[in-house]
Each structure stands twice: as structure tokens, then as C-alpha cells.
C-alpha positions in Angstrom: 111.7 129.8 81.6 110.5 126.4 79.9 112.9 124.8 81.3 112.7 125.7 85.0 109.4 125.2 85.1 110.0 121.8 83.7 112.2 120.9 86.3 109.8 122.1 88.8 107.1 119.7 87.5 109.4 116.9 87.2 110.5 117.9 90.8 107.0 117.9 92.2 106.2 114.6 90.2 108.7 112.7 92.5 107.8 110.1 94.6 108.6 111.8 97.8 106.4 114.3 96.8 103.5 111.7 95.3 103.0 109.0 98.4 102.3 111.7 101.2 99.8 112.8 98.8 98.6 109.5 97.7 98.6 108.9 101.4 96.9 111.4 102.9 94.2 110.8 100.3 93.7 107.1 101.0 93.5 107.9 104.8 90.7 110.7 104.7 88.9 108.5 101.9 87.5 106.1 105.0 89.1 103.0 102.6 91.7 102.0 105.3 90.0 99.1 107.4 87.8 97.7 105.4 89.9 94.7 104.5 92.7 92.7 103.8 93.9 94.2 100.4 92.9 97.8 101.9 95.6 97.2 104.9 98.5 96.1 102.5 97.7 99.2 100.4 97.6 101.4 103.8 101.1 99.5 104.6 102.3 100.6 101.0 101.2 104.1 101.3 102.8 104.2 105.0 106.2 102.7 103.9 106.1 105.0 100.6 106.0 108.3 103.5 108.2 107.2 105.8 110.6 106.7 103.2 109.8 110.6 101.9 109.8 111.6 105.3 113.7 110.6 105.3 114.4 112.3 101.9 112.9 115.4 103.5 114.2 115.6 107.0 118.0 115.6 104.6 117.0 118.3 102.7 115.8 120.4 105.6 119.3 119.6 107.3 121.3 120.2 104.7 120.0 123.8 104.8 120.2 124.5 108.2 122.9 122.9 109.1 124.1 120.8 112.2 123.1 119.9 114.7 119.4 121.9 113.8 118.8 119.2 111.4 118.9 116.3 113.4 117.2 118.8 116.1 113.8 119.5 113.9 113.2 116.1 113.0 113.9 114.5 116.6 111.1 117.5 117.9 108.5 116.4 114.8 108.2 112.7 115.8 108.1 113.5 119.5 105.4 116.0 119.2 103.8 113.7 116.5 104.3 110.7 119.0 103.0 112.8 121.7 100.0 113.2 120.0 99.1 109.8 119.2 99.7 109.0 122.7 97.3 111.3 123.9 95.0 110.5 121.5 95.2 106.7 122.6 94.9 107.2 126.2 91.9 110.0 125.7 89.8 107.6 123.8 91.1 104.5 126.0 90.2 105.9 129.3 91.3 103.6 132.5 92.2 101.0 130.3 95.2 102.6 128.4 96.7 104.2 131.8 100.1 102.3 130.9 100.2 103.0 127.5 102.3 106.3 128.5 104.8 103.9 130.0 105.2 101.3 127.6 105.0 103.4 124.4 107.7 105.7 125.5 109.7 102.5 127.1 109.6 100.7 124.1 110.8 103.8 122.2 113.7 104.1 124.1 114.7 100.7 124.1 114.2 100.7 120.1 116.5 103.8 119.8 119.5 103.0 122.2 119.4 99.3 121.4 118.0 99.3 117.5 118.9 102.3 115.8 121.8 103.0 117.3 122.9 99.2 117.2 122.4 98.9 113.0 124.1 102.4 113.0 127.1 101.8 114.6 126.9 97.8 112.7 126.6 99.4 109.5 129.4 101.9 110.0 131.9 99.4 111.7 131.3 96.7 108.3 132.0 99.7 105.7 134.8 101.1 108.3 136.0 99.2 110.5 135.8 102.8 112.9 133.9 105.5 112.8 134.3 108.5 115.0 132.7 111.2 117.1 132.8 113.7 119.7 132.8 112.2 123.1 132.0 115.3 124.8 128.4 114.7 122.8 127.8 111.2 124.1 128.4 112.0 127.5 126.1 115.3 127.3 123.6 113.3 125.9 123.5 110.6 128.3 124.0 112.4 131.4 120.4 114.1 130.4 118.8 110.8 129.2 120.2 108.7 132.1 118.7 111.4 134.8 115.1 111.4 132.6 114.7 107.7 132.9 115.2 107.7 136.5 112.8 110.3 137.7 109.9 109.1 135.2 110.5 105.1 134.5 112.1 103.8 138.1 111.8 106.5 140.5 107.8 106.0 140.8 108.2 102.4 141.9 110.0 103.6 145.3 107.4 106.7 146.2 105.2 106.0 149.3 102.5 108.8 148.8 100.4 106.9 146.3 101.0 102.5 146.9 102.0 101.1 143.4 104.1 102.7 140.3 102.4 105.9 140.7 103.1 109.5 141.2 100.8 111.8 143.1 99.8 115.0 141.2 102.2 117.2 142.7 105.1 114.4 142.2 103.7 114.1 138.5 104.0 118.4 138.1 107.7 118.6 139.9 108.7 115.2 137.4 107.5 117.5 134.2 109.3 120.8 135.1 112.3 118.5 136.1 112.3 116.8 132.4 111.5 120.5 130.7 114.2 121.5 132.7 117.0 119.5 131.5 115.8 119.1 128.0 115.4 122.8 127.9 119.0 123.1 129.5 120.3 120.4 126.9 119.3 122.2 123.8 120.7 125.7 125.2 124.1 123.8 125.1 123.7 122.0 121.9 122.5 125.0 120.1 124.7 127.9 121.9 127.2 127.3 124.2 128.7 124.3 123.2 127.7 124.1 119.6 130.9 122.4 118.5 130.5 119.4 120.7 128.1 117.8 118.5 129.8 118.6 114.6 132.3 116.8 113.4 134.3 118.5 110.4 132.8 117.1 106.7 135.1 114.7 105.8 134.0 115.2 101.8 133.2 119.2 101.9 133.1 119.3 98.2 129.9 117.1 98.4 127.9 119.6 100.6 125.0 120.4 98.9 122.8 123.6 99.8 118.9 123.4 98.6 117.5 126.7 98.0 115.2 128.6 100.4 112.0 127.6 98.4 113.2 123.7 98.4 113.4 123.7 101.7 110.4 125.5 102.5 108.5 122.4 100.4 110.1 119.9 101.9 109.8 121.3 105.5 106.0 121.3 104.7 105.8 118.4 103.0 108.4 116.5 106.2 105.4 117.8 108.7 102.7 115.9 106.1 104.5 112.5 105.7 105.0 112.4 109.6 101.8 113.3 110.4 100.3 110.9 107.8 102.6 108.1 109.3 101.2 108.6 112.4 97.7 108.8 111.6 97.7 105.6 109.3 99.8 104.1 112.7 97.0 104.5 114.7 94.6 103.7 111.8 96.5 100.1 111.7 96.7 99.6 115.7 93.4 97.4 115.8 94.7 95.6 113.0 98.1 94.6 114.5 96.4 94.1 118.0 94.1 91.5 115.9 97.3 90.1 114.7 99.5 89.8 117.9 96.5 88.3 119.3 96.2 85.6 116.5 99.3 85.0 117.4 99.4 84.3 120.9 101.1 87.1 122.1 101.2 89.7 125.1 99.1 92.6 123.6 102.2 94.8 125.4 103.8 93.8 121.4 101.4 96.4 119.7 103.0 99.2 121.6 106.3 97.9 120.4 105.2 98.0 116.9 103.7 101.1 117.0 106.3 102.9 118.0 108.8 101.0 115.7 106.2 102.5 112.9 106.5 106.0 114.3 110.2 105.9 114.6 111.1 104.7 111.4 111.5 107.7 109.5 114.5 109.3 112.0 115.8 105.3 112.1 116.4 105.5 108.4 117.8 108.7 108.0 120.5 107.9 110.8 121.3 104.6 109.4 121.7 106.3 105.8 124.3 109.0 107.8 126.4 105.9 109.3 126.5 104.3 105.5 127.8 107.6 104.6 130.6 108.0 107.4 128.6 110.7 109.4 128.2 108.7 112.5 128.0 112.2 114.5 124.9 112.8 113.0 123.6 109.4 113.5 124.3 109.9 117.3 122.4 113.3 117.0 119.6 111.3 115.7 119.5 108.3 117.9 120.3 110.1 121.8 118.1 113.5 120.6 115.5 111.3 119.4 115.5 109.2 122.8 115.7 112.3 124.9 113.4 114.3 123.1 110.5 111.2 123.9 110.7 111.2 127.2 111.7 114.7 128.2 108.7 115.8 126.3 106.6 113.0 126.0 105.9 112.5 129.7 105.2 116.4 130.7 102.5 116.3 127.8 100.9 113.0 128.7 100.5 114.2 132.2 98.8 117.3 131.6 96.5 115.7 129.7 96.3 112.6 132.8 95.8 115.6 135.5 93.0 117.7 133.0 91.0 114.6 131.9 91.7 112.7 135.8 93.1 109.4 133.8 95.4 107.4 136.1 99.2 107.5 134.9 101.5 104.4 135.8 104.9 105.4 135.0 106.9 102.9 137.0 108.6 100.0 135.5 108.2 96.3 136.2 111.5 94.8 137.7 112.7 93.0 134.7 112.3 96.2 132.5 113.9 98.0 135.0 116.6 95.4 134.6 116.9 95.5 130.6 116.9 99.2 131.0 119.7 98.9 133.0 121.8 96.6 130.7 121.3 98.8 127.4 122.3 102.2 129.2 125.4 100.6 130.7 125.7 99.2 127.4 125.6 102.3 125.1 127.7 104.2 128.1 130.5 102.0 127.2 130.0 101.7 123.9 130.1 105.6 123.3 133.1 106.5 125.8 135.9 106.3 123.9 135.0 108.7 120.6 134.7 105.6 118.6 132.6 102.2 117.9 133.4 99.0 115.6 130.8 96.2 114.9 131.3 94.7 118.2 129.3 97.6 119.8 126.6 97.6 117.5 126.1 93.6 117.6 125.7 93.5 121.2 123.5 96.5 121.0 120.7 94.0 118.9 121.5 91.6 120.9 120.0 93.4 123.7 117.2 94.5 121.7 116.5 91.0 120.8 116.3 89.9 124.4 114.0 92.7 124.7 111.7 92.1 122.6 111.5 88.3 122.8 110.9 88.8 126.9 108.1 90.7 125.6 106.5 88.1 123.6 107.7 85.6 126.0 107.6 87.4 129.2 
């Protein structure tokens, strides 16, 4: 009995366990802001959860099993992102009416272009191939593709409302069109066609299988460290507008930022699954992730945009439109033959570099 609850102790004295605490504490304290030294410690703190986060979110699927693993933490960060959003725009008023847009943009393009891009890098340099299910690629972007259409392009070519606009009933048919397919999408990757997004374990005799009570805590303690991340994101927005703005550059950068912040946690846990030869599950991240942000991010922002009366551009500028474009043509190819070598994957950051340098130098 000593000894078990030794190991428990020992368990809870871990570091995944000890940041979100040390985290959450620091945030609610009302230290963070108050300087330069209180900023590198928030930045600590923040790295320390996102880092637990990841140890969590692999605990939780090892239980359940894929693809509800890569399923709960895609949903957490969306809602979590979701919220930050809305909290943003709420307190922002006329002046954050594109911050919808470009947060979820910039999401996307970090996801197809930078996550999956190092995942499919890092697989191809340890090797050489990797392999998945094609049936999962294409079900993944046949949803994501439709998504980005009728929220991100689709608005610029509507003549009820002049400008990248939707009209409130356009806005209400876009959001049950998005709940729709991502509704429809889960059904399949849950039910029906289950088997198109597992891969058989190439090591079985590694599997490991936490107990109920594990996962329970780490589930809980999964929701904290996102949460947290989130809430020290936003905490350390004015600090990185300050900085882009030292800098010269567009303010349109803190958005990208942000949301590199917010997805970190799901970015490391996929790129840990390529180094360990599960690219399946690394796709599962990546394409859930990027549907799950817009097919629920843009039916919550615009309840909130139709209760509170807060304009909502959605359209994109041409030469978004345009990088769009390249990086969904891009990932189509690079996922339709089952597997991907280093080549994918470098052209992949390429286009994320392009993306993000035409954003500081637009």
C-alpha cells in the first residue's frame, strides 16, 4: 500500500502535472503584464503546458483508441479557439470584425502547410516513406475543401450585401451547411467507415493501456493546460501586438502568432506520431484539426456576430485566396497516393513560408 501510494505521489509530482498548476496560478495571481521578466516567465509557464497538454492528449488516446484520440483533442482546441475568438471580437467591437477571418485563415494555413509539412519532413528523413489510408485523405479534404469555399471565398462573389460579406440569412444557411458536413464527417469516421482512418500498429507489443483513473486525470488535467494556454494566449496578445509593431510589421502577424500559440499542443503531438512511424495519426491530427476550426469555428463566431450585431467579414483578399489555393492543391497531391517522402513536406514549408513572409511583407 506504501508503495502505490508512492508511485501516485511521484506520479502527481511530474512536470506535466506541476506547470498547468504552476500556470494556472501565475495567470489568476494578476502577475502576467507587469513587465519584461513577468512575460518570459508567462512564456515559460505557457511552453511548460503546452508541452503537458501533448503528454496528456497521448494518454487519453491511448485509452480510447483511434481515431477518438486524435478526435477529442482536435474538438478541445477548436472549442478553446472558439472561445478566445469570441472573446476577442466581444471586447473589440467594430474593430476586430476580421479577426473571425484571419484567425481561422491563418489556422488553416499553419495546419495544412506547417504541421502537416514538418510531419510528413520528419517521417520522410527517419523513413524514407511512410504510409496511410487514402480513402482518409480524400474524406478529409472533400469536407475541408467544400468548408473553405462557402466561408473564406464564396462571400467575396455574393451581391446581397457589397463587399466580403454575408447577409444574416447567408451567414445562418453557411453555419448549418458547415454543421452539416462536419456532423456528416464524424458519423463516417466514428461509424461507418471507422477503418478508413486506422492503420494496423506496426509494433503492437508496445501498446500501452493507462488505467481508467489515469485517464480520467489526465483528461481533466488535458482540458486545464489548454484552457490555460489559451488564456495566457490572449493574456500575451498586447504584448506581441507591441512587438510586431516595434517591428514594423502588418498587425495581421499577431493573429498568426496567436494561433500558432493555440495550436501548438495538437502540432507537437502529431509531429511526435510521424517520429514514431504513425503518420495515420498525424493525418488525423493535422486534416481533423483544420476541419474542426472552421466547420465549428465559423457557426459559433456568427451566432455570437448576429446576437451582439458585430459585422462579420469572411471573404478573403485575392492573394489569400490565391495561397489558399496553392496549399490545398498542394496537400491534394501530396496525400493521393497513400504515401509521402520529404519532398512533400519541404514544399509544404515552403508554402508556409511564402505565407507568412507576404504577411509581413504584403
Amino acid at each position: 500500500m506504501y508503495f502505490v501510494d508512492a508511485m501516485k505521489i511521484k506520479e502527481l509530482l511530474h512536470y506535466t502535472y506541476i506547470f498547468p498548476i504552476l500556470a494556472v496560478g501565475y495567470y489568476f495571481s494578476g502577475a502576467m503584464g507587469t513587465g519584461v521578466i513577468s512575460d518570459v516567465i508567462a512564456g515559460i509557464l505557457l511552453t511548460g503546458s503546452v508541452i503537458s497538454a501533448v503528454h496528456h492528449a497521448e494518454v487519453v488516446a491511448h485509452k480510447v483508441g483511434e481515431p477518438f484520440g486524435t478526435i477529442i483533442l482536435a474538438l478541445c482546441i477548436t472549442i478553446l479557439e472558439v472561445a478566445l475568438i469570441i472573446s476577442l471580437m466581444v471586447a473589440g467591437g467594430d474593430q476586430a470584425i476580421t479577426l473571425a477571418r484571419d484567425t481561422v485563415f491563418a489556422a488553416v494555413m499553419l495546419i495544412l502547410n506547417g504541421i502537416l509539412g514538418i510531419c510528413i519532413l520528419v517521417g520522410g528523413v527517419k523513413y524514407y516513406e511512410q504510409f496511410f489510408a487514402r480513402t482518409s485523405a480524400t474524406t478529409y479534404l472533400v469536407s475541408i475543401v467544400s468548408i473553405l469555399i462557402l466561408t473564406l471565398v464564396l462571400p467575396n462573389f455574393t451581391s446581397s450585401i457589397n463587399g466580403p460579406f454575408y447577409n444574416q440569412a447567408q451567414l445562418v444557411f453557411v453555419s448549418i451547411a458547415c454543421l452539416v458536413i462536419y456532423g456528416t464527417f464524424l458519423m463516417v469516421q466514428t461509424v461507418r467507415h471507422r477503418n478508413y482512418f486506422i492503420v494496423p500498429e506496426e509494433h503492437p507489443e508496445e501498446n500501452y493501456i493507462p488505467s481508467f483513473q489515469k485517464t480520467l486525470s489526465s483528461f481533466v488535467f488535458l482540458i486545464i493546460c489548454l484552457a490555460i494556454v489559451v488564456l495566457m494566449a490572449k493574456g500575451l496578445s498586447s504584448t506581441i501586438e507591441n512587438m510586431v509593431q516595434s517591428l514594423g510589421a502588418p498587425k495581421s502577424l499577431v493573429g498568426v502568432i496567436i494561433a500558432g500559440m493555440v495550436l501548438l499542443p495538437e502540432g507537437l503531438a502529431a509531429i511526435r506520431a510521424a517520429r514514431s512511424n504513425q503518420i495515420q495519426s498525424s493525418l488525423n491530427l493535422a486534416l481533423g484539426s483544420a476541419l474542426a476550426s472552421i466547420g465549428l469555428t465559423i457557426p459559433a463566431v456568427s451566432v455570437v456576430c448576429i446576437m451582439y450585431d458585430i459585422p462579420l467579414v469572411l471573404g478573403l483578399d485575392k492573394k489569400d485566396i490565391i495561397l489558399l489555393s496553392l496549399s490545398v492543391f498542394i496537400v491534394m497531391l501530396s496525400l493521393s497516393r497513400g504515401k509521402t517522402n520529404i519532398l512533400y513536406g519541404t514544399v509544404l514549408l515552403v508554402n508556409l513560408a511564402a505565407y507568412i513572409f507576404t504577411v509581413i511583407v504584403p
